[in-house]
Chimera marker file (.cmm) of the C-alpha trace (Angstrom):
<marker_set name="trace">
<marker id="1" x="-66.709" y="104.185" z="117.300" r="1" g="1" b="0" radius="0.5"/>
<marker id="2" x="-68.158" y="102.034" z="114.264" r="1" g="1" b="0" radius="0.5"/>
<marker id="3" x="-68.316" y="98.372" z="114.675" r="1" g="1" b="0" radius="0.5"/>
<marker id="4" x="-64.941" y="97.627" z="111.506" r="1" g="1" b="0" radius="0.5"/>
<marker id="5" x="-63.111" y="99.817" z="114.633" r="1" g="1" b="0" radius="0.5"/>
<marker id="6" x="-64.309" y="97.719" z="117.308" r="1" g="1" b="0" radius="0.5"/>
<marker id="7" x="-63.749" y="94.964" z="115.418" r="1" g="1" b="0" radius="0.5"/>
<marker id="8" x="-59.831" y="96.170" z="114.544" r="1" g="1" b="0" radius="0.5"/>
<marker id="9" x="-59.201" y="96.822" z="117.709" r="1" g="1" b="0" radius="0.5"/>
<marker id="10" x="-60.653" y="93.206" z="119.278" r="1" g="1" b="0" radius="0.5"/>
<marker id="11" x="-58.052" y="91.946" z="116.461" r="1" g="1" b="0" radius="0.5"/>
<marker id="12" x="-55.517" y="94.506" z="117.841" r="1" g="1" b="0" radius="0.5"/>
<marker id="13" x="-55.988" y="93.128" z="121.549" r="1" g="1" b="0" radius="0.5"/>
<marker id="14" x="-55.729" y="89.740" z="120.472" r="1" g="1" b="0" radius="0.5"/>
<marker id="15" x="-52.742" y="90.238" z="118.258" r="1" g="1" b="0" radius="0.5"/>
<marker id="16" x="-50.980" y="91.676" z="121.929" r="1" g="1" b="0" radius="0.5"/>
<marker id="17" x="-52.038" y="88.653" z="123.819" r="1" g="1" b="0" radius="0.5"/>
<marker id="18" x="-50.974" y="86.176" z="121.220" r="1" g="1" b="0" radius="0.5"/>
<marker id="19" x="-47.326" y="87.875" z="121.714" r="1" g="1" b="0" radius="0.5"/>
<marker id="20" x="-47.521" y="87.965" z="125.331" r="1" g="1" b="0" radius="0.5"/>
<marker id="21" x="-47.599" y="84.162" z="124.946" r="1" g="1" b="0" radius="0.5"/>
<marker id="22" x="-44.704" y="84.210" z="123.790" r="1" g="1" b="0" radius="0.5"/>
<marker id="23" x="-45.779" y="81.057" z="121.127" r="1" g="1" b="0" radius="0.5"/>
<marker id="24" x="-45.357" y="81.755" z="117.672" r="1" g="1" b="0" radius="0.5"/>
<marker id="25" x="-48.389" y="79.797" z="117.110" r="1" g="1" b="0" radius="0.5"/>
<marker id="26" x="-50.114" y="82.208" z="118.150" r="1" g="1" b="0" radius="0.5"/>
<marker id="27" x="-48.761" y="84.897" z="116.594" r="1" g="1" b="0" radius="0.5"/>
<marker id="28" x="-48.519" y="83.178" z="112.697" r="1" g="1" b="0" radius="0.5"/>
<marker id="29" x="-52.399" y="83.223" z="111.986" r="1" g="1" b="0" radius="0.5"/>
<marker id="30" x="-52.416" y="86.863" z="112.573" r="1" g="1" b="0" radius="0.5"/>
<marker id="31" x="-49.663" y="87.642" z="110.050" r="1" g="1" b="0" radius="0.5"/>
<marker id="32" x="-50.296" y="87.547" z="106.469" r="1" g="1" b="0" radius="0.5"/>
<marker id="33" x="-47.553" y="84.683" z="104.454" r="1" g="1" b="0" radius="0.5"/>
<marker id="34" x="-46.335" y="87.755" z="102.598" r="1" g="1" b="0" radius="0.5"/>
<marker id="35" x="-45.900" y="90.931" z="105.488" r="1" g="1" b="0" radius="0.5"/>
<marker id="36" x="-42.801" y="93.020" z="106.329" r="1" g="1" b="0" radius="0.5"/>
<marker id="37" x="-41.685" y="94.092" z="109.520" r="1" g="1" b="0" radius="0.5"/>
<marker id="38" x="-39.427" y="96.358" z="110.636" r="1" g="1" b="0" radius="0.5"/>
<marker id="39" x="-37.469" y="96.786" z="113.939" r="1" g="1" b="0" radius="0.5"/>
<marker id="40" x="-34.903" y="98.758" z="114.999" r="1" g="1" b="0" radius="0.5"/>
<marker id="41" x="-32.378" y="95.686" z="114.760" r="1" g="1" b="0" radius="0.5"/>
<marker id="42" x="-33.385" y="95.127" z="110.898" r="1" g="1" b="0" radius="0.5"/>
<marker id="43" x="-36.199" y="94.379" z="108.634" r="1" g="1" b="0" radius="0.5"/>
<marker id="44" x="-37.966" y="90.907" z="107.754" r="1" g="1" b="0" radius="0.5"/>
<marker id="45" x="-40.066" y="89.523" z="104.823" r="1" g="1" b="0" radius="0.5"/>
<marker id="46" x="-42.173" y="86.584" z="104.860" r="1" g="1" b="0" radius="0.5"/>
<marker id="47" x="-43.755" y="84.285" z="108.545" r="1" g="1" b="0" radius="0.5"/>
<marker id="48" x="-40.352" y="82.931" z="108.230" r="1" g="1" b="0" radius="0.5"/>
<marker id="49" x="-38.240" y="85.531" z="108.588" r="1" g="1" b="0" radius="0.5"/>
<marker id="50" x="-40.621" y="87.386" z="110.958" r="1" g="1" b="0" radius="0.5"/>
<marker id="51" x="-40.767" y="84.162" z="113.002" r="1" g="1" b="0" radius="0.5"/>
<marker id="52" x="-37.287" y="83.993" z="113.801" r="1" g="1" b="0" radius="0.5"/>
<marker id="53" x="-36.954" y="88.055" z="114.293" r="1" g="1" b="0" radius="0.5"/>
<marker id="54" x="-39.856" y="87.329" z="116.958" r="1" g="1" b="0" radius="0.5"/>
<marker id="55" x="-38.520" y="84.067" z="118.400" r="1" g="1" b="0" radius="0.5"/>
<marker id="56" x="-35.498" y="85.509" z="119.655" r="1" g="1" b="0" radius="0.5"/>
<marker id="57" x="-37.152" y="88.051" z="120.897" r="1" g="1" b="0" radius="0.5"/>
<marker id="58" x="-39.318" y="86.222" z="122.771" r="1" g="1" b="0" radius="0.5"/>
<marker id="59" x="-36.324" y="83.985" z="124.305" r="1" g="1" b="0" radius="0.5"/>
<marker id="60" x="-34.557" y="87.096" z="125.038" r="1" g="1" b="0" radius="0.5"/>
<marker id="61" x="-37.212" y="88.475" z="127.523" r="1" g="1" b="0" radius="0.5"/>
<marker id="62" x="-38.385" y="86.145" z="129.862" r="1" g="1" b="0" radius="0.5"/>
<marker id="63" x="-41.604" y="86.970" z="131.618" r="1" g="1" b="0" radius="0.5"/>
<marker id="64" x="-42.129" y="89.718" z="128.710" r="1" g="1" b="0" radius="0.5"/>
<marker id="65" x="-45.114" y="91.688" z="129.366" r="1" g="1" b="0" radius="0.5"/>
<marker id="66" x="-45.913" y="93.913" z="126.227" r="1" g="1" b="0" radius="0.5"/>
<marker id="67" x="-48.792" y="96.488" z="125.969" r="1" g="1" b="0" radius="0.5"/>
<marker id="68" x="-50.313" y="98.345" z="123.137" r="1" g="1" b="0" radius="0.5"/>
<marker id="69" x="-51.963" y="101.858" z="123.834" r="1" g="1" b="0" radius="0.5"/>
<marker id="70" x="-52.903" y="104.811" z="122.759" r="1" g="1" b="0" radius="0.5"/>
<marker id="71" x="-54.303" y="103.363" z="119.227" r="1" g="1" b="0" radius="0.5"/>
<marker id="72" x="-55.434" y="105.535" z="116.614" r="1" g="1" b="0" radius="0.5"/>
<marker id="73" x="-56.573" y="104.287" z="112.812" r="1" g="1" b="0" radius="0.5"/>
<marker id="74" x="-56.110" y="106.677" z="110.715" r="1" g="1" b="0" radius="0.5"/>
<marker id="75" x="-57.161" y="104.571" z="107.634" r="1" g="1" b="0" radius="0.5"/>
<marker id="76" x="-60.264" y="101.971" z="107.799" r="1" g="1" b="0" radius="0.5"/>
<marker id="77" x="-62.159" y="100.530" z="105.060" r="1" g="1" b="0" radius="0.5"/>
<marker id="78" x="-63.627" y="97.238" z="104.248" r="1" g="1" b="0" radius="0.5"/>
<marker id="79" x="-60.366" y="95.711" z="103.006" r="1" g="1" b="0" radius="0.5"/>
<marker id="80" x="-57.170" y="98.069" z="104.350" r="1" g="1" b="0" radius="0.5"/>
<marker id="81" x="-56.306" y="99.405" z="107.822" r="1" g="1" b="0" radius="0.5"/>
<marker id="82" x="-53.750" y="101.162" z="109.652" r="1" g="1" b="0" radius="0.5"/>
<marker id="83" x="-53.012" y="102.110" z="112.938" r="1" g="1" b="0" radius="0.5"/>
<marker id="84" x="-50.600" y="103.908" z="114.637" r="1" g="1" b="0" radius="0.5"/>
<marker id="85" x="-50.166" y="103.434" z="118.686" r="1" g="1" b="0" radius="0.5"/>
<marker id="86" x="-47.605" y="103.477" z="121.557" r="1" g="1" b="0" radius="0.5"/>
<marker id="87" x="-46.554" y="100.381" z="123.446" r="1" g="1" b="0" radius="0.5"/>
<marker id="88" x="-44.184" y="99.114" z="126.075" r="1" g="1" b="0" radius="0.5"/>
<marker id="89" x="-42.485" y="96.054" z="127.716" r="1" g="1" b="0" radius="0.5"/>
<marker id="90" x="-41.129" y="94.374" z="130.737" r="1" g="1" b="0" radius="0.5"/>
<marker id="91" x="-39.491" y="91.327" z="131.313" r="1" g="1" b="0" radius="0.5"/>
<marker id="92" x="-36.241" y="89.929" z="132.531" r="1" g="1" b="0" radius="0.5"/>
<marker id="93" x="-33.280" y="90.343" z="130.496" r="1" g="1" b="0" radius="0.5"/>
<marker id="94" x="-30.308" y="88.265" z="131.374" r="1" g="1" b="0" radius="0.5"/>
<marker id="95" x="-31.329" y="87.944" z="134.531" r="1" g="1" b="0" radius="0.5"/>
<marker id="96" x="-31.761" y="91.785" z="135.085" r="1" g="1" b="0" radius="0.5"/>
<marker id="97" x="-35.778" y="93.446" z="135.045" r="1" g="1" b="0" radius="0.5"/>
<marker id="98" x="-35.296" y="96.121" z="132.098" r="1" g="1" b="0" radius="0.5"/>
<marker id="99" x="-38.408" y="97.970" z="130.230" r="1" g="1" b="0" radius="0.5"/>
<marker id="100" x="-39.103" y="99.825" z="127.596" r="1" g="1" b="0" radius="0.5"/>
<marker id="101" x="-41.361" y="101.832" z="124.896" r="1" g="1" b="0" radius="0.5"/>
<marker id="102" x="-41.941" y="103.034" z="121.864" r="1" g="1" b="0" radius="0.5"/>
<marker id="103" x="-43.950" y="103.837" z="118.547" r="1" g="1" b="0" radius="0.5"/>
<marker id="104" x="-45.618" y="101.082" z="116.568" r="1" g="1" b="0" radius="0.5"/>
<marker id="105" x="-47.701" y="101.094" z="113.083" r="1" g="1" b="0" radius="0.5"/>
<marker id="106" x="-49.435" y="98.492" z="111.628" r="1" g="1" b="0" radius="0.5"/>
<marker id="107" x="-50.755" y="97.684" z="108.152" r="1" g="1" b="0" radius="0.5"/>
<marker id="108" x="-54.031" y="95.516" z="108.272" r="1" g="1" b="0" radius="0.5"/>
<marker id="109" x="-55.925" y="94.173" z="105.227" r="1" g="1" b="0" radius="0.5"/>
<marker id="110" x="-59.015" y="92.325" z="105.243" r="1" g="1" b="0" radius="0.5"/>
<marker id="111" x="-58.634" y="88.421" z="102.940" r="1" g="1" b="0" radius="0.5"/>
<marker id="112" x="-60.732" y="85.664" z="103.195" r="1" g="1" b="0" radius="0.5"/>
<marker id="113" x="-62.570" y="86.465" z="106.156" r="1" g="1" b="0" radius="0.5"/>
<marker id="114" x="-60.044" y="87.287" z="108.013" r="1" g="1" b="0" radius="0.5"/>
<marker id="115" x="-57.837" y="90.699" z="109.220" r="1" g="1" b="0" radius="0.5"/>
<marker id="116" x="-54.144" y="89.791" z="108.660" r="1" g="1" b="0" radius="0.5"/>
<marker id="117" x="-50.956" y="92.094" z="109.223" r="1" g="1" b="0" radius="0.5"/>
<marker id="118" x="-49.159" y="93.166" z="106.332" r="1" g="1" b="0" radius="0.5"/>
<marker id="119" x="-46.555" y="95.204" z="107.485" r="1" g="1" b="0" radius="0.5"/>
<marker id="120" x="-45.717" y="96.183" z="111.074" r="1" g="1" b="0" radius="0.5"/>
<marker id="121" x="-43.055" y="99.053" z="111.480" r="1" g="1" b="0" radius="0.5"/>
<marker id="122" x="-41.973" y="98.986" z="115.461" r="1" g="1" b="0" radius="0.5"/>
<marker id="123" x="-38.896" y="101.978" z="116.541" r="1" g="1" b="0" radius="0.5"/>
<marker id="124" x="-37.774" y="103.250" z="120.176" r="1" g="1" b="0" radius="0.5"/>
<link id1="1" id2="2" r="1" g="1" b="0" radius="0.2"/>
<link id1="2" id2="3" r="1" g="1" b="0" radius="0.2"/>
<link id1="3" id2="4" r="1" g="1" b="0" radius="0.2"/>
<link id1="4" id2="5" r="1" g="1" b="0" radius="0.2"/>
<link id1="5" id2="6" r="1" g="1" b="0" radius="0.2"/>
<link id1="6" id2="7" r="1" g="1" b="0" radius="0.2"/>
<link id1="7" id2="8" r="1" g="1" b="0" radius="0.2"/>
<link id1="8" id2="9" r="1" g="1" b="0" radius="0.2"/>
<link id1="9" id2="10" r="1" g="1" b="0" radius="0.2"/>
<link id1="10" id2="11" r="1" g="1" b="0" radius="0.2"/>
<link id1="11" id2="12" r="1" g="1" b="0" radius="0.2"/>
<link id1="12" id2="13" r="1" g="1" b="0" radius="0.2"/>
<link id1="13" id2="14" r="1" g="1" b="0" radius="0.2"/>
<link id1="14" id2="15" r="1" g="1" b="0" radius="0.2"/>
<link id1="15" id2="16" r="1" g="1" b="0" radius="0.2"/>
<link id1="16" id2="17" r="1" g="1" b="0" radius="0.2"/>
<link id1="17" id2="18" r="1" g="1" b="0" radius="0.2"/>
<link id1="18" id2="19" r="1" g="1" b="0" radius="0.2"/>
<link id1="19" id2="20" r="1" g="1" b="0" radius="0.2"/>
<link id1="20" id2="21" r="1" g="1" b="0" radius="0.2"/>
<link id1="21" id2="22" r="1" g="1" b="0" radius="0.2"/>
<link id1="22" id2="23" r="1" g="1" b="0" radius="0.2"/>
<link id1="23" id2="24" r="1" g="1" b="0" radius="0.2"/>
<link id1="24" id2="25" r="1" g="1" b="0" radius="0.2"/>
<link id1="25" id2="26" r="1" g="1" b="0" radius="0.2"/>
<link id1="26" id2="27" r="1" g="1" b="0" radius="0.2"/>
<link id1="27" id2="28" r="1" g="1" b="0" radius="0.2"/>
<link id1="28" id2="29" r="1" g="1" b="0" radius="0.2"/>
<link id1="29" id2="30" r="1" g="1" b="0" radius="0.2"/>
<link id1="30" id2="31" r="1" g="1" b="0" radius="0.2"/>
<link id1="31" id2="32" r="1" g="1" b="0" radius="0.2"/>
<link id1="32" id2="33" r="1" g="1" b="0" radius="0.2"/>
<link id1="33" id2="34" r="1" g="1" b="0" radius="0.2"/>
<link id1="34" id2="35" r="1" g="1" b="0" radius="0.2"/>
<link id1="35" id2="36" r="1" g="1" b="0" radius="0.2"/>
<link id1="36" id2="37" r="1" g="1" b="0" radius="0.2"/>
<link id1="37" id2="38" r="1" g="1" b="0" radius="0.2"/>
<link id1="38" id2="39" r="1" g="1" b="0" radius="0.2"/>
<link id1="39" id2="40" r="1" g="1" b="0" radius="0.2"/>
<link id1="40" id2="41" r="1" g="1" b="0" radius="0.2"/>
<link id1="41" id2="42" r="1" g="1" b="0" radius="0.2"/>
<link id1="42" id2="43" r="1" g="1" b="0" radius="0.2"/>
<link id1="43" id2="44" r="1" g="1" b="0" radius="0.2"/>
<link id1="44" id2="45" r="1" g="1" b="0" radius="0.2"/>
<link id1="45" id2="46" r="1" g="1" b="0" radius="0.2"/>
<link id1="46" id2="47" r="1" g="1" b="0" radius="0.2"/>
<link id1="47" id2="48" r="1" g="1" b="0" radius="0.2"/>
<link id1="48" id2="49" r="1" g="1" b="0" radius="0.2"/>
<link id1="49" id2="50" r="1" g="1" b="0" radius="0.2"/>
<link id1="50" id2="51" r="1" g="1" b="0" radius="0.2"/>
<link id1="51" id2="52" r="1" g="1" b="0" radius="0.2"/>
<link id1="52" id2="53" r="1" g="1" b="0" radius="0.2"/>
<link id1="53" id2="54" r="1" g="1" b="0" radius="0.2"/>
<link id1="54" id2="55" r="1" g="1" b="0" radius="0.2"/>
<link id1="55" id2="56" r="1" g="1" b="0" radius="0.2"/>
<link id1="56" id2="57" r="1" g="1" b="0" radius="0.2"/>
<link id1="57" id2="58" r="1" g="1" b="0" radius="0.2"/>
<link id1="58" id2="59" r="1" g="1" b="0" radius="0.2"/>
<link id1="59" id2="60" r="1" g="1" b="0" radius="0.2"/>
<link id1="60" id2="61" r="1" g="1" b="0" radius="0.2"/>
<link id1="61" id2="62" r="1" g="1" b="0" radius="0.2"/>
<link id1="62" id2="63" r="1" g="1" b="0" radius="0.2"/>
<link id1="63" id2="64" r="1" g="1" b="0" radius="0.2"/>
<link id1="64" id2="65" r="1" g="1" b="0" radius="0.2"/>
<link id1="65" id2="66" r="1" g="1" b="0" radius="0.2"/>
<link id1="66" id2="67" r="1" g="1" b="0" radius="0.2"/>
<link id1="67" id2="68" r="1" g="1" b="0" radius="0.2"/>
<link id1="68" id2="69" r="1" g="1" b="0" radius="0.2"/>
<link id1="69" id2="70" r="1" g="1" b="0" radius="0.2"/>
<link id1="70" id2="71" r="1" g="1" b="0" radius="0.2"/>
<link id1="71" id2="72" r="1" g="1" b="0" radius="0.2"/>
<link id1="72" id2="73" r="1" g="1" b="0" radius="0.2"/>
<link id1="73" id2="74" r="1" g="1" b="0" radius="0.2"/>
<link id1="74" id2="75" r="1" g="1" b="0" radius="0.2"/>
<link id1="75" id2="76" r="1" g="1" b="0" radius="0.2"/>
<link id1="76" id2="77" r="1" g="1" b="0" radius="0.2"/>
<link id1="77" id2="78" r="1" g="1" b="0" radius="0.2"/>
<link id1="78" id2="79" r="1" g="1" b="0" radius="0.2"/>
<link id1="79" id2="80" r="1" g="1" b="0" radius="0.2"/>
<link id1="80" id2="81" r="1" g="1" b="0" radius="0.2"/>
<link id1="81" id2="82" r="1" g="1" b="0" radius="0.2"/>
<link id1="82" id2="83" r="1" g="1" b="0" radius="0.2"/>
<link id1="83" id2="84" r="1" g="1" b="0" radius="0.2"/>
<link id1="84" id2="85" r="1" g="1" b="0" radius="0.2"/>
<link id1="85" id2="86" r="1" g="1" b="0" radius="0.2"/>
<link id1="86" id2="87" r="1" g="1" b="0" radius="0.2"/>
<link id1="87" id2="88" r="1" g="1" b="0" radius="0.2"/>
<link id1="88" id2="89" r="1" g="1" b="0" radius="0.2"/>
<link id1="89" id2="90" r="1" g="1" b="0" radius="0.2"/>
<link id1="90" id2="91" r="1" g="1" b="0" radius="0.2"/>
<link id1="91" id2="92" r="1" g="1" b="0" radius="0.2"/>
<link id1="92" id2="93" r="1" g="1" b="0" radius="0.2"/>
<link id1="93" id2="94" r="1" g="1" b="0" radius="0.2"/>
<link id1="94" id2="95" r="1" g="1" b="0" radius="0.2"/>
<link id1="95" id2="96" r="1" g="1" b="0" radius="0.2"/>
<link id1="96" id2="97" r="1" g="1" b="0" radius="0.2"/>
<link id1="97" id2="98" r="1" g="1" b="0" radius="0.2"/>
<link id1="98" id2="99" r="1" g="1" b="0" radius="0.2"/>
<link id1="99" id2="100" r="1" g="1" b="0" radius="0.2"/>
<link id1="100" id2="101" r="1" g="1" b="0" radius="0.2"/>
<link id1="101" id2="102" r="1" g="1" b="0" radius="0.2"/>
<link id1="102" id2="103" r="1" g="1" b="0" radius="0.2"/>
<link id1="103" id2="104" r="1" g="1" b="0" radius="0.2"/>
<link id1="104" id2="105" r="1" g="1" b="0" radius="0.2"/>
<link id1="105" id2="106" r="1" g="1" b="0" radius="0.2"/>
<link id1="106" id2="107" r="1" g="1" b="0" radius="0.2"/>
<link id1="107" id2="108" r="1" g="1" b="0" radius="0.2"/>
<link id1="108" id2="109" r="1" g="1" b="0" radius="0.2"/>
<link id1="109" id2="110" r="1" g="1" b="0" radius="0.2"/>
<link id1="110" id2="111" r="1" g="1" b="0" radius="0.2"/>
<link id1="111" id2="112" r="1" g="1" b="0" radius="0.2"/>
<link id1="112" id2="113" r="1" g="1" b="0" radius="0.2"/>
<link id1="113" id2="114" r="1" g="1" b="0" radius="0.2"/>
<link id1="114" id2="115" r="1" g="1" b="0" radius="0.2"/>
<link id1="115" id2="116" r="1" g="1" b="0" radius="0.2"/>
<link id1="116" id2="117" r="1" g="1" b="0" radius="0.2"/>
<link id1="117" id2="118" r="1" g="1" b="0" radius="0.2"/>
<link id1="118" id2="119" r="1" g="1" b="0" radius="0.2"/>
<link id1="119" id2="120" r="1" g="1" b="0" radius="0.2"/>
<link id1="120" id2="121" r="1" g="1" b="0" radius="0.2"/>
<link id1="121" id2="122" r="1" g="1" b="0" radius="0.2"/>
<link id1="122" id2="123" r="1" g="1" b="0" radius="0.2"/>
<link id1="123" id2="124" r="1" g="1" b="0" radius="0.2"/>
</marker_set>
C-alpha cells in the first residue's frame, strides 16, 4: 500500500468517526461546498442540503454506531479518488435497537491541501 492510500484511508477513518459524532461540524470540513450525495431516500446538492439529509439522520438513530469496511480504491491519483466499500449501523430507532448495511462509494478530490468528498453514493 503507497503512502496517497494510507493517507485516503486515514481520511476515510476520520470521515467515519466524524459521523459517529453525530455533529455536523464535524462532518462539513470533510465535504467539498459543491458535492452530491445520494441515498436511498433521495439525492442532495450542496453542505446545505447534505447537512439536513445527514441531520435527520443523525436524530433519527440515537446511539448510531456506523462502520466502513471492506474499502477498495479503484482510482487514486494526486488530485481524484474513489472508493468503493461496505458499511453498517446500529443504533436505537424509536426506541427499538435496529441495524443495518449496505454499499457505499465515494468521490474524493484533492484542493488546497486538503482531500474533500465530492460525491458520496450510499444504497441498501
Amino acid at each position: 500500500m503507497n503512502s496517497l492510500t494510507e493517507q485516503l484511508n486515514a481520511f476515510l477513518k476520520n470521515y467515519e468517526r466524524a459521523n459517529n459524532s453525530h455533529i455536523w461540524a464535524h462532518v462539513a470540513p470533510m465535504i467539498a461546498p459543491e458535492a452530491t450525495y445520494w441515498f436511498t431516500d433521495g439525492s442532495y446538492r450542496g453542505r446545505e442540503e447534505i447537512q439536513s439529509a445527514v441531520e435527520t439522520t443523525f436524530n433519527r438513530i440515537q446511539d448510531e454506531v456506523y462502520e466502513i469496511h471492506d474499502v477498495s480504491w479503484p482510482v487514486v491519483n494526486e488530485t481524484t479518488a474513489v472508493c468503493t466499500y461496505s458499511f453498517s449501523w446500529k443504533g436505537t430507532v424509536d426506541g427499538i435497537r435496529q441495524s443495518g448495511h449496505g454499499r457505499g462509494t465515494n468521490v474524493l478530490q484533492y484542493n488546497n491541501g486538503h482531500w474533500l468528498i465530492v460525491h458520496e453514493h450510499l444504497s441498501n
